[in-house]
C-alpha positions in Angstrom: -173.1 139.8 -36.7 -171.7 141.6 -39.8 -168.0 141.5 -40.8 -166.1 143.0 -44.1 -163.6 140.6 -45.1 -161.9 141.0 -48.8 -164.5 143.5 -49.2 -167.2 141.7 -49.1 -170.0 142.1 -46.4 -170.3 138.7 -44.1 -173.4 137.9 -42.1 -172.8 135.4 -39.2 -175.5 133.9 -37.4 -175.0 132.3 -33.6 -176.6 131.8 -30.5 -173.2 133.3 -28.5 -170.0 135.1 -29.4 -168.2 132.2 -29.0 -170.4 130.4 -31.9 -169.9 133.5 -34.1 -166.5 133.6 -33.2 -166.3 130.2 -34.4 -168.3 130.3 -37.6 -166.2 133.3 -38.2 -163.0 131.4 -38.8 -164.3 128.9 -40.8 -165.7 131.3 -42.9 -162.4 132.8 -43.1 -160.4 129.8 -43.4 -162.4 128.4 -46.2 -161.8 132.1 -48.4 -158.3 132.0 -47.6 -158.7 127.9 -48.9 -160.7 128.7 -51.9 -158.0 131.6 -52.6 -155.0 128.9 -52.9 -156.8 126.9 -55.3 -157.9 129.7 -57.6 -154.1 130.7 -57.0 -153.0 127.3 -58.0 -155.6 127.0 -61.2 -154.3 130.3 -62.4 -150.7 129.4 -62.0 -151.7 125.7 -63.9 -153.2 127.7 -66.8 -150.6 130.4 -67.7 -147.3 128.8 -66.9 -146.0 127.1 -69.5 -145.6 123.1 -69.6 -142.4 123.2 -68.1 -140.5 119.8 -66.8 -140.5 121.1 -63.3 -144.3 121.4 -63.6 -144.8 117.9 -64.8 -142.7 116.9 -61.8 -145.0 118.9 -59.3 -147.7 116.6 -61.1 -146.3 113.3 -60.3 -145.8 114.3 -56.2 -148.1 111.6 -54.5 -151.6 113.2 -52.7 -151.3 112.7 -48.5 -152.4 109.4 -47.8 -156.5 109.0 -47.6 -157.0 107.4 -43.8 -159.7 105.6 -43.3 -161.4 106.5 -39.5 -159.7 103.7 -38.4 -156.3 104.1 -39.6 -156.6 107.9 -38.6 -157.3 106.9 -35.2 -154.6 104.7 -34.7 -152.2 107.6 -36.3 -153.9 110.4 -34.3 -154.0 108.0 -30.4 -150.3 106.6 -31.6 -148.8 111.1 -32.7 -150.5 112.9 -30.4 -152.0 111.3 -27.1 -149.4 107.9 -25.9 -147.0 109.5 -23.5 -148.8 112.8 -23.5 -151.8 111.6 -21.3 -152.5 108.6 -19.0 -153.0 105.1 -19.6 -156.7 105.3 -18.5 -157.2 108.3 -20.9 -155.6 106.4 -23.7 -158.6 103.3 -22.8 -161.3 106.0 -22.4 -160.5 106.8 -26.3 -160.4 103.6 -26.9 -163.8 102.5 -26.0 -165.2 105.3 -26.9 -164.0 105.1 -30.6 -165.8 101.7 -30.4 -169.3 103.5 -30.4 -168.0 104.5 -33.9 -168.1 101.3 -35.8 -170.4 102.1 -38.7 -167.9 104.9 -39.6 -164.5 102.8 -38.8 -164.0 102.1 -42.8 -165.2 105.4 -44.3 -162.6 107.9 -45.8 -162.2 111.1 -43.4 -163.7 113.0 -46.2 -166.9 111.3 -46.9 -167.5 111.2 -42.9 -170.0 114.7 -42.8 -171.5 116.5 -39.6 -174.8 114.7 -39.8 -172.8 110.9 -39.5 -171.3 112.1 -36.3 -174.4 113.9 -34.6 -176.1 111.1 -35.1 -173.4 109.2 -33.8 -173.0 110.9 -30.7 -176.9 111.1 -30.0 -177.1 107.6 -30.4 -174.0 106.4 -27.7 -174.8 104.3 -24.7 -173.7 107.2 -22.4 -176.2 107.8 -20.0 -174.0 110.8 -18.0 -173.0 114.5 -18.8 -169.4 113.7 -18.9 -169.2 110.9 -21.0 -171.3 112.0 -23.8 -169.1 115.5 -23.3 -165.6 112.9 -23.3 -167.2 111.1 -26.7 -167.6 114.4 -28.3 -164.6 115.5 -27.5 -162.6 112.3 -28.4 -164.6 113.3 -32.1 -163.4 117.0 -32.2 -160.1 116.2 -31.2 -159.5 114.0 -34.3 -161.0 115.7 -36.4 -159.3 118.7 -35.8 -156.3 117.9 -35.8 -156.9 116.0 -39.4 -158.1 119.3 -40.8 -155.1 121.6 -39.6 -152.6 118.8 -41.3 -155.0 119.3 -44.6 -156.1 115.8 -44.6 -159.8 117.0 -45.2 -161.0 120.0 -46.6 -163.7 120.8 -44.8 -164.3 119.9 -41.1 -167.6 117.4 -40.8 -167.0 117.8 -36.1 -167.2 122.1 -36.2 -170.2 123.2 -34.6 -171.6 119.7 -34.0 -174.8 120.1 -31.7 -175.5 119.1 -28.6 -176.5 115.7 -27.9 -180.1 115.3 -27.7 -179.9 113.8 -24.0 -177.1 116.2 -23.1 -179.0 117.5 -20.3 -177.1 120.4 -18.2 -177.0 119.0 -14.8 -176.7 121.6 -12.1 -172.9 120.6 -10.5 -173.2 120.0 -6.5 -171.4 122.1 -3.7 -171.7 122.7 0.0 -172.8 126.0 1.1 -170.7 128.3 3.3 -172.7 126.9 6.3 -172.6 123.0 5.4 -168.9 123.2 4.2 -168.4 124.6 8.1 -170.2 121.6 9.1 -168.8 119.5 7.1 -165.0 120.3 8.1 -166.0 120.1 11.6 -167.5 116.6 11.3 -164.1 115.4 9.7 -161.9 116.9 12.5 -163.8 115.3 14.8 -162.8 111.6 13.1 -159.6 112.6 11.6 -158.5 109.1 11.2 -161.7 108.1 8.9 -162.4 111.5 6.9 -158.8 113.1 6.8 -158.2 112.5 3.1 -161.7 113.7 2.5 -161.0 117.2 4.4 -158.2 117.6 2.6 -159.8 117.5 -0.9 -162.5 120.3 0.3 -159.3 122.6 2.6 -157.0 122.3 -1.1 -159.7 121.9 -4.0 -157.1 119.3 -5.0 -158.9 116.1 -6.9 -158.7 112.8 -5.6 -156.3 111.4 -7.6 -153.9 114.0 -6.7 -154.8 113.7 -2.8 -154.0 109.7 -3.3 -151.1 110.7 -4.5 -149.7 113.0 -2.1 -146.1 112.0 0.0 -144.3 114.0 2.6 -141.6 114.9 0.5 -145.3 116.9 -1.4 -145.4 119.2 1.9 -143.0 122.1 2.4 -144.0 123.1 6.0 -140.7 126.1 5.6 -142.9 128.1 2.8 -146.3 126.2 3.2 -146.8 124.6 0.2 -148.4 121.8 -1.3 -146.4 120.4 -4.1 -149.0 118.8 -6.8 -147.1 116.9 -9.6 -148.6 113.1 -9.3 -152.0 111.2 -9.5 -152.9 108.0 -8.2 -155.5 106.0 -10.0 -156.1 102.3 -8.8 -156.4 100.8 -11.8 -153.1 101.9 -13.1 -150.9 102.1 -10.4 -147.4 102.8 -12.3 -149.1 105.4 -14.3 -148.7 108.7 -11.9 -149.4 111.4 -14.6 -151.5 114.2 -13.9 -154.6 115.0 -15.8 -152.7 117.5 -18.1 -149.5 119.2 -18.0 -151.8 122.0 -16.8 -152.4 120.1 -13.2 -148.7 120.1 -12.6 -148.4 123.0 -9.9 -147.2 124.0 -6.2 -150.2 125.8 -4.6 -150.5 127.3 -1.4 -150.9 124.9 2.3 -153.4 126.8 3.8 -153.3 127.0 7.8 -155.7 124.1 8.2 -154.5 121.9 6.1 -151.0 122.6 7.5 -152.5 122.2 11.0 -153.3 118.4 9.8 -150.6 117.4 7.7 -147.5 118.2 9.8 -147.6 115.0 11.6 -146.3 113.5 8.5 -143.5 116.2 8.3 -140.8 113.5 9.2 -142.9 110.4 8.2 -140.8 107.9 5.2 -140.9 110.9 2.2 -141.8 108.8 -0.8 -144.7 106.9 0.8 -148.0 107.8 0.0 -150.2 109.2 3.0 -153.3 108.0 1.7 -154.4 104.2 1.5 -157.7 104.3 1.7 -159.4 103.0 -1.9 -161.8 105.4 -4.3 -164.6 103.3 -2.8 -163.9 103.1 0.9 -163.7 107.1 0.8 -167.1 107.3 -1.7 -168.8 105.1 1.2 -167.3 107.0 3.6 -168.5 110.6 2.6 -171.9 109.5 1.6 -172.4 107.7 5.2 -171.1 111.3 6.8 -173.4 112.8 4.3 -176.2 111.3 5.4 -176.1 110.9 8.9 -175.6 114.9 9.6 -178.3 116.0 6.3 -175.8 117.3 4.2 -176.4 117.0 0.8 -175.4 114.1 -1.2 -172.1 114.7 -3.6 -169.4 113.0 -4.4 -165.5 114.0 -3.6 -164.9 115.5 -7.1 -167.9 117.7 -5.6 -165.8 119.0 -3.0 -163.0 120.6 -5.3 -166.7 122.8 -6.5 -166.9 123.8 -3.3 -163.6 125.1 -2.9 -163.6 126.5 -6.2 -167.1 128.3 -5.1 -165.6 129.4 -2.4 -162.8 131.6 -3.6 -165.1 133.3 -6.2 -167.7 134.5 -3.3 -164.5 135.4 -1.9 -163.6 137.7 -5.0 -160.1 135.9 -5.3 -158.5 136.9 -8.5 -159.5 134.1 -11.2 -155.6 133.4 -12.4 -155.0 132.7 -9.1 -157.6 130.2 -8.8 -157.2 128.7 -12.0 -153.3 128.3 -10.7 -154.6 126.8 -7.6 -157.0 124.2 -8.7 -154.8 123.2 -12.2 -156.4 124.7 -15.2 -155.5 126.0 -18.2 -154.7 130.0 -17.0 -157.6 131.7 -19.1 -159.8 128.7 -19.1 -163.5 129.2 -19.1 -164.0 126.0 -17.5 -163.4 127.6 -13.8 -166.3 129.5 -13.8 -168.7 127.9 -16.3 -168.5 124.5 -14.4 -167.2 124.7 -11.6 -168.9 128.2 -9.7 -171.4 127.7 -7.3 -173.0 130.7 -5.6 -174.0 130.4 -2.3 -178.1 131.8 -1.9 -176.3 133.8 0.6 -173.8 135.3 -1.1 -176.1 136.0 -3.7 -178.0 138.2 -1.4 -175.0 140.4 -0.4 -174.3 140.8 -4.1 -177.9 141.7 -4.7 -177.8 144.3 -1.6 -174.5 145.9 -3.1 -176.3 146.6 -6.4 -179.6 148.1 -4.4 -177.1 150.5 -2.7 -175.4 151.5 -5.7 -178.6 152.6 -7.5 -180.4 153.9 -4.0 
């Protein structure tokens, strides 16, 4: 890709748009950068030595952090209070994997430390090398747009070598039918797991769920807590993003209204992450379904609106993400082999 910029031609090189979107800016930012300090040389030159210059001389230069310290600022200004306590550990073993750079300067840490930090990590899974990189991005980013370093060593840090793009899990059309009939069948063992796959809601926010959630007068499911085990009193959401009253659809609302006039601030389901993980891999397995596990379901609901051609705001609203976030369809889409096939015949018709 070619751009003008100050006239001058600018060739930018990148696999997608997105990566020459983003080499773009930093090509940008660092002319408008290198257009302040020529600004500020000329001014230094040509002005004479006034008093008020000597004073600009003597201001003190922003602290130099050290990754540690910067970590501690960066966890301390921008993440306790604004995400849960099990996001705040997360961070804080996965800064641990950083210890050869805890004592280096921000600006003497460069792109080649951290990809080699981050190919190097004890994570074994897709998501935690993806949460270590993004713990990495985060600081640094946020260091560069305060001007604590000049340049920015975590841009366009590659891919992990063992960041291997495992194909996400969901039912089919036919299986999830199967699948929701198999839980109606035992409502008392597999309700909370039906719900998950009826509401796409995660299972943190099904754990969390109370009567005073349900509004049976304009059928809606009210989605502003998350229960995780091993912090009980710490109900946050995921993000702010998560927060949201989403549709009861007439299933669900079939299920739930025994609890309509059940105690309204006590939590419906009991059951612990592990007893429902045993749970659906025993249903799993004893009608050959495929093997997934409950965040899996939420896929499958999110699947399922797209072959259903349901606007994408209004499943990003449903499920809790960011409204214009790519994430919905780049992670989270499943066609069916099926659906797939009607799409295919649609195009044959249109060029018969």
């Amino acid at each position: 890709m070619r751009v003008r910029f100050n006239s001058k031609v600018h060739t930018i090189y990148g696999r997608t748009q997105i990566d020459c979107y983003d080499k773009l800016k930093a090509v940008v930012e660092q002319i408008e950068n290198n257009k302040i300090i020529e600004h500020a040389k000329l001014l230094q030159k040509f002005a004479p030595p006034t008093q008020e210059i000597a004073r600009v001389e003597t201001v003190p230069t922003q602290k130099q952090y050290t990754l540690q310290e910067w970590f501690g600022e960066w966890l301390g200004s921008y993440k306790i209070g604004n995400v849960r306590a099990s996001t705040i550990n997360g961070f804080k073993q996965d800064f641990k994997k950083l210890e050869k750079l805890h004592d280096l300067k921000l600006g003497e840490i460069t792109n080649i430390m951290l990809s080699k930090a981050i190919n190097e990590s004890s994570h074994k899974s897709k998501a935690g090398i993806y949460n270590f990189s993004s713990l990495i991005k985060q600081m640094f980013d946020v260091a560069f747009n305060n001007r604590l370093i000049e340049m920015n060593p975590a841009r366009n840090l590659p891919k992990p070598k063992h960041f291997a793009k495992n194909q996400k899990r969901a039912l089919t059309h036919e299986q999830e039918q199967k699948f929701i009939n198999l839980c109606l069948a035992d409502l008392d063992k597999y309700e909370p797991l039906l719900i998950c796959v009826l509401q796409g809601i995660r299972k943190g926010e099904m754990l969390a769920l109370r009567p005073n959630d349900l509004c049976f007068v304009k059928n809606t499911l009210r989605i502003d807590e998350s229960y995780d085990e091993q912090n009980p009193n710490d109900l946050l959401t995921k993000n702010q993003d998560s927060n949201r009253t989403m549709p009861m659809f007439e299933l669900t609302r079939q299920v739930l209204l025994k609890y309509e006039h059940y105690e309204p601030t006590q939590r419906i389901y009991t059951k612990s992450s592990a007893q429902l993980s045993k749970l659906l891999g025993e249903l799993l397995e004893k009608n050959d379904l495929p093997r997934l596990t409950i965040h899996e379901l939420r896929h499958t609901f999110i699947s399922r609106c797209h072959e259903k051609k349901i606007d994408e705001i209004i499943v990003q609203k449903w499920v809790g993400h960011a409204i214009g976030s790519r994430m919905t369809k780049a992670v989270y889409t499943h066609v069916s082999s099926e659906a797939e096939l009607n799409f295919i015949e649609t195009m044959n018709k249109k060029t018969a």
